[in-house]
C-alpha positions, -999 to +999 in steps of 0.1 A: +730-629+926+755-637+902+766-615+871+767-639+837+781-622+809+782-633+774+794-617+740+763-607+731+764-579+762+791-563+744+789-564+711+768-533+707+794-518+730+823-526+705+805-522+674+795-486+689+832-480+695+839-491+658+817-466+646+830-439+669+865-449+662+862-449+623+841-414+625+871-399+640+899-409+618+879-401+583+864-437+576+898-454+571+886-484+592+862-495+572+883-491+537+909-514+552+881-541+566+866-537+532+896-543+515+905-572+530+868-585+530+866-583+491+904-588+487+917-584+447+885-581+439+873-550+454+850-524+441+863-489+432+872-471+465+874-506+486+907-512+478+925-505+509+935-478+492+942-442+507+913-421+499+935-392+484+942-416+451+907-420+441+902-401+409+876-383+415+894-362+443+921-357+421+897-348+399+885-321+424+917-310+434+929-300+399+943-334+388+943-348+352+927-383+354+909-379+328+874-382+346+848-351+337+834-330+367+799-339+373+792-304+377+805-274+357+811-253+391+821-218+368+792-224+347+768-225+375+785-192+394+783-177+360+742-184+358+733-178+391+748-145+387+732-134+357+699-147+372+699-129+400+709-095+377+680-104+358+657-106+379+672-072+398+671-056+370+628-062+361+626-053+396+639-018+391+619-020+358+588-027+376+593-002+405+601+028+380+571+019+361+549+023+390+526+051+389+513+073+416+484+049+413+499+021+421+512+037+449+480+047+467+464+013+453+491-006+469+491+017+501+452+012+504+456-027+503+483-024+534+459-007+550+431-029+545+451-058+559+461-045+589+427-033+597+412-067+584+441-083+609+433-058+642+395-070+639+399-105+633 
């Protein structure tokens, strides 16, 4: 029995190792292919370019280019924070509010669960 190879055996094989190979090295691969693909014309990032001059990571990284932040990073620490103060804060409200009443109430509903879950 004879063995009859074509391309079309190994082209998942090499387009496999394409993907492999331009996982590893931080998707250079495909921005040069890219770049020549679309040639002059390329979109934003397509260039052929290295990836450390796109704006955006300059952006990131504390450079001026001019481009605004998409997200506000301080501001959203600073709310998060104060959320979760907030919401500490009526909880030690609510627990110092609590009567002996409440207490026995919500002792007497534990109860009741754990006997409604023993039976069931």
């Amino acid at each position: 029995m004879a063995l009859k190879s074509s391309i079309r055996d190994y082209v998942p094989l090499v387009v496999s190792s394409l993907v492999i190979i331009d996982v590893i090295s931080g998707q250079k691969f495909v921005t040069f292919i890219m770049g020549k693909v679309y040639g002059d014309s390329a979109p934003p990032g397509l260039g052929g370019e290295d990836i450390e001059g796109d704006k955006a990571v300059n952006n990131a990284k504390g450079g001026q280019s001019g481009v605004k932040p998409l997200i506000d990073v301080d501001k959203l620490v600073k709310t998060s924070l104060n959320q979760a103060e907030d919401a500490k804060s009526l909880r030690t409200y609510v627990d110092k509010r609590r009567g002996v009443k409440d207490d026995i109430e919500e002792t007497r509903k534990k109860i009741n669960r754990q006997l409604e879950d023993l039976g069931s």
